[in-house]
C-alpha positions in Angstrom: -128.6 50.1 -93.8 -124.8 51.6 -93.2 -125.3 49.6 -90.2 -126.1 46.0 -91.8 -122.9 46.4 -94.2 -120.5 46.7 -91.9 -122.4 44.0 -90.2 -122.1 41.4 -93.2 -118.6 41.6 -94.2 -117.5 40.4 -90.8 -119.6 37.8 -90.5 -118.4 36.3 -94.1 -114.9 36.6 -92.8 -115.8 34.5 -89.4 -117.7 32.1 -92.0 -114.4 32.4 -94.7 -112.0 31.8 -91.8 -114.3 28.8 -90.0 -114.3 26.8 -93.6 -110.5 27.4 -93.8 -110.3 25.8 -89.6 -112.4 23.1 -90.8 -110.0 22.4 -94.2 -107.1 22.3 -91.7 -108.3 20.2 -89.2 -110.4 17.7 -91.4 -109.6 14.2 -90.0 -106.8 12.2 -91.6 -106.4 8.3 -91.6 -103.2 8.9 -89.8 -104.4 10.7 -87.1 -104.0 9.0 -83.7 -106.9 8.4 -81.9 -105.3 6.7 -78.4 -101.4 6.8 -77.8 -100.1 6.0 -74.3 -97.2 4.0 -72.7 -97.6 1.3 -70.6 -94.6 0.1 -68.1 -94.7 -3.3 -66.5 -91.9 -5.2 -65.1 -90.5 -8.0 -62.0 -88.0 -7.4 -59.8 -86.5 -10.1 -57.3 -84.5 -9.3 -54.7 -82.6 -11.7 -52.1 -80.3 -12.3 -49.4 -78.9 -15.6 -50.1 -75.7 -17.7 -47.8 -74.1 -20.8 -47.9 -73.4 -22.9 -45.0 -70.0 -21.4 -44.5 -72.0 -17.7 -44.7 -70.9 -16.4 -47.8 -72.5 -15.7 -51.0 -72.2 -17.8 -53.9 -71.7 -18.1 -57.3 -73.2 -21.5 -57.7 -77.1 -22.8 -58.6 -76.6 -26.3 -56.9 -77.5 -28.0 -60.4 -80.7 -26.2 -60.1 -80.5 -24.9 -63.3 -79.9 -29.0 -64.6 -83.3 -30.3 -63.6 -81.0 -31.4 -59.9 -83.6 -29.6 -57.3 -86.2 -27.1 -56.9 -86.1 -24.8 -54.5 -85.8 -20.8 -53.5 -81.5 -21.8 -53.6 -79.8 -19.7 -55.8 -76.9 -17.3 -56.6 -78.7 -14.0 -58.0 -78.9 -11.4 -54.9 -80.7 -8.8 -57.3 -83.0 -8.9 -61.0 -84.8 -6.1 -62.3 -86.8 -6.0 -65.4 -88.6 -3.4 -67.1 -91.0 -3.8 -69.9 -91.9 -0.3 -71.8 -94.7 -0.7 -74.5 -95.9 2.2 -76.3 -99.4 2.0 -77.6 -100.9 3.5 -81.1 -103.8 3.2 -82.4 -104.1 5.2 -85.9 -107.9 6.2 -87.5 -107.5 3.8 -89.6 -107.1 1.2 -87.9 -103.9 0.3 -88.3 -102.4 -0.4 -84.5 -98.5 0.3 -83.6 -96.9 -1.5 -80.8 -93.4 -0.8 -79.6 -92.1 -3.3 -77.1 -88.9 -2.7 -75.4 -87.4 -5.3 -72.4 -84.6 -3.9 -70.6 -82.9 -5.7 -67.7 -80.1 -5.3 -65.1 -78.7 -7.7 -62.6 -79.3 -11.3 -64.0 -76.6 -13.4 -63.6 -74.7 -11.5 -61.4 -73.8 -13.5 -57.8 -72.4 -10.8 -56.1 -73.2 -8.5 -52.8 -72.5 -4.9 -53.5 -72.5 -1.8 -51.3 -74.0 1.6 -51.9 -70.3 2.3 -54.0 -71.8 1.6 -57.3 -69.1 -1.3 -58.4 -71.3 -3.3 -60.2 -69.1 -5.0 -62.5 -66.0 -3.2 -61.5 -63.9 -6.3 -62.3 -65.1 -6.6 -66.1 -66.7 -10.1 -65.9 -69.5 -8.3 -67.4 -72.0 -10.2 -65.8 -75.6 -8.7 -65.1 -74.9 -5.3 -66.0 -77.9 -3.4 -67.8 -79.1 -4.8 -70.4 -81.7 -4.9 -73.5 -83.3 -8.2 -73.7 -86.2 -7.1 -76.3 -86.8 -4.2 -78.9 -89.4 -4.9 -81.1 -92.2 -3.3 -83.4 -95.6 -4.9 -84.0 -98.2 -3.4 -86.6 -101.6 -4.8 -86.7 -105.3 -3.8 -88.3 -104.0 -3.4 -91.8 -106.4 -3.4 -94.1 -104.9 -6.1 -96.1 -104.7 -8.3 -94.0 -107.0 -10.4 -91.6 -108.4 -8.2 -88.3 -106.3 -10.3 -85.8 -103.4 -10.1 -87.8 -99.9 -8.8 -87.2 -96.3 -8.4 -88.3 -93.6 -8.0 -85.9 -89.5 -6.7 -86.4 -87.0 -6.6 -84.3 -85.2 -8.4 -81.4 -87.7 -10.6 -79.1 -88.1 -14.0 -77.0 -90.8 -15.6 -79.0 -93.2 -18.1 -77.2 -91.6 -18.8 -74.0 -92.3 -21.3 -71.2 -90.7 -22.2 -67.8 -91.6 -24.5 -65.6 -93.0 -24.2 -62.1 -90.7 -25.6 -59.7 -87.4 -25.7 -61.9 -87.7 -22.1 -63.2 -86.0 -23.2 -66.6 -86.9 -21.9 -69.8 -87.2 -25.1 -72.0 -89.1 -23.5 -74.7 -88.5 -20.0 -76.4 -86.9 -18.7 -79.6 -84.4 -15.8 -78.8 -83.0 -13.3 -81.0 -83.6 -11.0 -84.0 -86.0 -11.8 -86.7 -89.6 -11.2 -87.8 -92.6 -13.1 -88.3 -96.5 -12.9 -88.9 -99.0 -13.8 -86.4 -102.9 -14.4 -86.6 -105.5 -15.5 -83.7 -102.5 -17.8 -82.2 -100.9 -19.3 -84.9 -97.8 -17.8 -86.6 -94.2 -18.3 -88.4 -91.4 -16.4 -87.7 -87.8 -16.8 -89.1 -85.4 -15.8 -85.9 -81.3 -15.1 -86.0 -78.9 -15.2 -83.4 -74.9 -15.0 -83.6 -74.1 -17.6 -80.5 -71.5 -17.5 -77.8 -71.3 -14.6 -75.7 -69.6 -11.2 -74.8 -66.3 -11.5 -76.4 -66.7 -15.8 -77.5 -68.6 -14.6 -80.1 -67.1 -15.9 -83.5 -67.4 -13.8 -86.6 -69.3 -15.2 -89.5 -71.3 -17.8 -87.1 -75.2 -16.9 -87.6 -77.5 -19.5 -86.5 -81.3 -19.4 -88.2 -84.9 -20.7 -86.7 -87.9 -21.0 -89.1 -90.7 -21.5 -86.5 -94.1 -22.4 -87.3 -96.8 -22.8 -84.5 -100.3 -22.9 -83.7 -101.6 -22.5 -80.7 -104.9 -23.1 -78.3 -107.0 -25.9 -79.9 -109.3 -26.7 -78.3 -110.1 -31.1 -77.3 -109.5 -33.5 -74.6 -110.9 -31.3 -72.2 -107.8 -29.0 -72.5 -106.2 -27.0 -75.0 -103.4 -28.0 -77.5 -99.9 -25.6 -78.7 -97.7 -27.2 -81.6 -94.2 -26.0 -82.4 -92.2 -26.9 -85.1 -88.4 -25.5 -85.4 -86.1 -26.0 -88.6 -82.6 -24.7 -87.4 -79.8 -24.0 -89.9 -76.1 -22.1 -90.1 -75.8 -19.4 -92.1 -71.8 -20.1 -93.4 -71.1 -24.4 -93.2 -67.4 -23.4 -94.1 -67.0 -21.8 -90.5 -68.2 -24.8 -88.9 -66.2 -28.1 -88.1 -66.9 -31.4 -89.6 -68.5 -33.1 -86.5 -70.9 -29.6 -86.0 -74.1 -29.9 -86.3 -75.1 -27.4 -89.4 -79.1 -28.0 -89.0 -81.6 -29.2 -87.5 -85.4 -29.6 -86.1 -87.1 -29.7 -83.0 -90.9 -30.1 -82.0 -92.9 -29.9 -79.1 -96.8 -30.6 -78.1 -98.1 -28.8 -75.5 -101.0 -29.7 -73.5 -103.2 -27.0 -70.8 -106.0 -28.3 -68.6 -107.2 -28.4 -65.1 -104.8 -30.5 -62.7 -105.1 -33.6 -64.1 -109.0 -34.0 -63.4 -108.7 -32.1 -60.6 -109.2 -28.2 -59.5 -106.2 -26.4 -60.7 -104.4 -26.0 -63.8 -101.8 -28.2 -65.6 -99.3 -27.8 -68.4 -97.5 -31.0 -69.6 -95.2 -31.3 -72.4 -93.4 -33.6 -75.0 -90.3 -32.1 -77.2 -88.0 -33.5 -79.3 -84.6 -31.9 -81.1 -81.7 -33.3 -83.0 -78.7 -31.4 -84.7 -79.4 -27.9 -83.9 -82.2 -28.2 -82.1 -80.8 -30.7 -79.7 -81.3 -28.0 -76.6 -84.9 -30.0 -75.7 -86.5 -29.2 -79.2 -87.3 -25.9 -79.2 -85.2 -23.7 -77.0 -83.0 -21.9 -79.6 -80.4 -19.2 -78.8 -76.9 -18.0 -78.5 -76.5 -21.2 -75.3 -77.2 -23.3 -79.1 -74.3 -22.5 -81.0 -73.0 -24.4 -83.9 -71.3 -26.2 -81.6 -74.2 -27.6 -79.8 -73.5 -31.2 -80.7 -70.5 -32.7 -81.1 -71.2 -35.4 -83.4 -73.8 -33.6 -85.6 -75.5 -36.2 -87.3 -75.9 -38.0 -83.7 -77.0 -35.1 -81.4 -80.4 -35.6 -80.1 -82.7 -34.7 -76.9 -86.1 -35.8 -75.3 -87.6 -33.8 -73.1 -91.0 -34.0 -70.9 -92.3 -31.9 -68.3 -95.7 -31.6 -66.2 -96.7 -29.4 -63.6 -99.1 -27.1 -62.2 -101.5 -26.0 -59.1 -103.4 -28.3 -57.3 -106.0 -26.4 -55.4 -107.3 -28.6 -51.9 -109.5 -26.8 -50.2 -109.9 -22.7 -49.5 -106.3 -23.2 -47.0 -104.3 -25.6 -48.5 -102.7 -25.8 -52.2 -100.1 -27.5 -54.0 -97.6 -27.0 -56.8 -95.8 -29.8 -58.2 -93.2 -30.2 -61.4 -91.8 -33.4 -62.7 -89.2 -33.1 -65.8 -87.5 -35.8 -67.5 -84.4 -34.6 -70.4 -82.1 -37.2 -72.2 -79.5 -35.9 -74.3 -76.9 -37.5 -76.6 -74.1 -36.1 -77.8 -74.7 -32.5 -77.2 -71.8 -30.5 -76.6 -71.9 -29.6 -72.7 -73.6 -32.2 -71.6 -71.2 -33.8 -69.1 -68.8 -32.7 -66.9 -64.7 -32.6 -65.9 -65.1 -33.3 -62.5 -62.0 -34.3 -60.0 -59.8 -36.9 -60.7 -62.4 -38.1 -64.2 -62.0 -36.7 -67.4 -65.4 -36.6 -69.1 -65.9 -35.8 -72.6 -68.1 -33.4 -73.4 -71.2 -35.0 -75.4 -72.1 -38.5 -74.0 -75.2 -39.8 -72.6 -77.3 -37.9 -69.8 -80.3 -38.7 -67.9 -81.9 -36.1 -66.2 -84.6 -36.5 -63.8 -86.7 -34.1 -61.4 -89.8 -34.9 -59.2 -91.1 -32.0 -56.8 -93.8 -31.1 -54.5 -94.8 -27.5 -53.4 -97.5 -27.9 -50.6 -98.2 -24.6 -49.1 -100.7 -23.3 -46.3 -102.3 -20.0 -46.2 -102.6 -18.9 -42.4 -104.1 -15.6 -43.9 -104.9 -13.4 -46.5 -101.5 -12.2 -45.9 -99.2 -15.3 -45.0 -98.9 -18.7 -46.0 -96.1 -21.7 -45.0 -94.4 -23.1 -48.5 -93.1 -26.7 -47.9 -90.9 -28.0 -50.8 -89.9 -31.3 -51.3 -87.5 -32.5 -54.6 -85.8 -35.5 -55.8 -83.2 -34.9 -58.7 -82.0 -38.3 -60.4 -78.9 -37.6 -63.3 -77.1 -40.7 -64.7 -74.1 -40.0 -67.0 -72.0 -42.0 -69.3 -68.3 -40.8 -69.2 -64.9 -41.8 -72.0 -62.0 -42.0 -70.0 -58.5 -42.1 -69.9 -57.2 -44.2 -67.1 -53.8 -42.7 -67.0 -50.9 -43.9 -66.9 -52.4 -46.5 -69.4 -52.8 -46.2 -72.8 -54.0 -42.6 -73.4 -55.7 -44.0 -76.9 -57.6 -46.6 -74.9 -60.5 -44.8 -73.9 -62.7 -46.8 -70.8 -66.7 -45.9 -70.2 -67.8 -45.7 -67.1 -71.4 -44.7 -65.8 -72.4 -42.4 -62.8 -75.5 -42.5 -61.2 -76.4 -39.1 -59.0 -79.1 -38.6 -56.4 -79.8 -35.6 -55.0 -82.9 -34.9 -52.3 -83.8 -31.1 -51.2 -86.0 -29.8 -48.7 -87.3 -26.3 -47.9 -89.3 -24.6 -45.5 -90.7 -20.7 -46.1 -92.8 -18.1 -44.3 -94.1 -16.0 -47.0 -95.2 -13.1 -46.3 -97.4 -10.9 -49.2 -100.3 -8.9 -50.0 -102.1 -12.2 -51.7 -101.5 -15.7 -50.3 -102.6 -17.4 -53.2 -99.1 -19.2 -54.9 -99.1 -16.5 -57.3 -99.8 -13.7 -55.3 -97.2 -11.0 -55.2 -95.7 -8.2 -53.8 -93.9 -11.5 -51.2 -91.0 -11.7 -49.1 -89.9 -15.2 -48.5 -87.2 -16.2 -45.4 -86.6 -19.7 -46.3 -83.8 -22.9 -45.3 -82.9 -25.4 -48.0 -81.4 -28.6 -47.2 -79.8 -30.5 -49.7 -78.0 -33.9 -49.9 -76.5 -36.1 -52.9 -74.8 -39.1 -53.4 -73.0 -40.4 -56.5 -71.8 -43.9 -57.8 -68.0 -43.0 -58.7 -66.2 -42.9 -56.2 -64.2 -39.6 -57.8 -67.3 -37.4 -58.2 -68.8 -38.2 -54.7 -66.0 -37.4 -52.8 -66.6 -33.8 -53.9 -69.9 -33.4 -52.5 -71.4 -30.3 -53.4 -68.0 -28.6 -53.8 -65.8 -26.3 -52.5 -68.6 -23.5 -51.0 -70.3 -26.7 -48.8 -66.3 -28.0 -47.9 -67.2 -30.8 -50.3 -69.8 -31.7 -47.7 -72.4 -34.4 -49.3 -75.2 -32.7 -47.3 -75.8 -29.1 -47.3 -77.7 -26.1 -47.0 -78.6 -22.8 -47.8 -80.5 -19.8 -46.5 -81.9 -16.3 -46.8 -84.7 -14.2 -47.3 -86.4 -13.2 -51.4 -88.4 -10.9 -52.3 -90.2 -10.7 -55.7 -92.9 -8.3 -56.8 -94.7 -8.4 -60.5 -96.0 -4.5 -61.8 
């Protein structure tokens, strides 16, 4: 019997001190039940030279719908993407998204020194391209919905061939976002480093909806209504607002095995950088007549595939522009005005064989087409007499590639690329095609450049 009570009171204190466990450790609808981080990211790095075996600090118009090619003036891009997952008990999801990037921009060749940016241009040093918070599964609000804060691209696109981002929405704002549709109100203070002006913030209300399904494809629509946040800081020929829109349109290649992506976008004021591709390059500047500012733009391309060796990519892009600020040029002996009439037009072919799982031949093949309208003062006229003269520009490029990678399909990566560009234009004034491609070809009107890329996605 002694024996049984001192038996009994310890076992009510292991029961006593279980039930107290239990009270601490009941769940909570804020405990986490998966958190984890997640980094992904591209890198690109490349040996590129000019004809005269230098590097260069010049896209040969790539980056105006002139050519297509692996040409270039970026030795070195790395980008790292850093999410951090939550997922709470109930329900409620956390997302942290952070971009951070280093080298972009930056033309230069550098040794094992470290003097990256030793001269203060502050071009490509590292940077942080995104930072922000999505929350999602709130009970409130629909299962696939979601809020989002901070500093983002929203909705971007490039194309194939050209590599420019014609659609996107970068800066700081927030926005709410349900099974592919969503509005978001996005901020941006334009110019850049020390160009930025104080008391200049440009606004984007965007409204889009996305994959709708007909015509054998899928549909996106965007909608963008641009505004500045102070008109009194702006001049009287600025553009103050605006709105751009853009249909988007996904389906095989054109009948065809592959894929395809063809779009139609239109902007004016504002949004007169091809619709809907707002950012600190669209300043309040961005036109300079701002009731006259206005841009078309139109793009297709995609993947052919042939057969189980052969595939193709191709791209063609069409951009008008009037009156937006940067259009144009002061080249040579012609004084252009910044803002008149541009035609821009791009048609390029990708062919490309795979030998192996592990090798395949890229053949590219691009015609550029621009046609500008310039004021100008024949000198030593009347300097208030102003003249306008048209120039028509052509510009042809060819490339040949050995790519070597883990996956020859166009897409597959780890790669590195040796490839020679040839490139050749002619223009209508006599001014601008004496230049030729400028001072890093000799103002040659054919040239070339060469080296070897490598990219890898992770």
């Amino acid at each position: 019997m002694t024996k049984n009570l001192r038996i009994l009171p310890l076992a009510g204190a292991v029961a006593l001190l279980s039930g107290n466990a239990m009270a601490i450790e009941a769940p909570k609808p804020t405990d986490m039940l998966t958190d984890g981080w997640e980094v992904h990211g591209y890198a690109r790095v490349s040996w590129r030279l000019s004809e005269n075996w230098v590097s260069v600090n010049y896209e040969y118009g790539k980056d105006d719908y002139n050519l297509a090619a692996t040409t270039g003036k970026n030795p070195n891009q790395v980008e790292f993407n850093i999410s951090k997952n939550t997922t709470f008990r109930n329900g409620v999801r956390s997302d942290l998204y952070v971009r951070a990037e280093y080298g972009n921009g930056d033309p230069s060749f550098y040794s094992s020194t470290g003097s990256e940016d030793s001269n203060n241009l502050n071009e490509g040093p590292f940077e942080m391209k995104e930072a922000y918070l999505r929350l999602g599964g709130l009970g409130y609000l629909p299962e696939d919905g979601s809020i989002w804060a901070g500093r983002r691209f929203l909705n971007r696109e490039q194309g194939l061939l050209s590599a420019e981002f014609w659609k996107q929405s970068s800066g700081v704002g927030f926005g709410y976002e349900q099974n592919g549709t969503g509005i978001a109100i996005v901020s941006v203070d334009p110019g850049e480093k020390a160009e930025k002006p104080d008391g200049k913030t440009l606004h984007s209300l965007d409204l889009y909806t996305y994959n709708h399904k007909m015509l054998g494809g899928s549909f996106n629509f965007d909608v963008k209504a641009m505004k500045v946040g102070d008109k009194d800081n702006y001049g009287p020929n600025d553009a103050k607002d605006g709105v751009g829109a853009s249909i988007t349109y996904n389906r095989d290649y054109y009948g065809f095995d592959g894929w395809s992506l063809t779009a139609l976008a239109y902007g004016y004021g504002l949004a007169g950088n091809r619709g809907v591709n707002f950012g600190q390059w669209s300043g309040g500047v961005s036109t300079v007549d701002g009731k006259k500012g206005n841009s078309i733009f139109f793009t297709s391309y995609g993947v052919l595939n042939i057969n189980d060796r052969w595939q193709m990519a191709s791209e063609v892009t069409y951009l008008h522009g009037e009156k937006i600020f940067g259009l144009g040029a002061i080249e040579g002996d012609v004084i252009a005005s910044d803002g008149n009439t541009v035609d821009r037009l791009l048609v390029a072919l990708r062919p490309f064989y795979k030998v192996n799982d592990n090798f395949r031949w890229e053949f590219t093949l691009s015609y550029g087409f621009e046609k500008d309208y310039f004021d100008t003062v024949p000198a030593p006229t009347d300097a208030t007499k102003k003249i306008k003269i048209e120039n028509k520009t052509n510009i042809y490029a060819a490339e040949i590639a050995a790519v070597f990678t883990v996956n020859s399909d166009y897409f597959g990566r780890p790669q590195i690329k040796p490839f020679f560009t040839f490139m050749s234009k002619d223009s209508s004034n006599a001014a601008i095609d004496k230049l030729g491609w400028g001072s890093y070809a000799n103002n040659d009107k054919s040239t070339y450049q060469f080296g070897v890329e490598g990219e890898i996605w992770f």
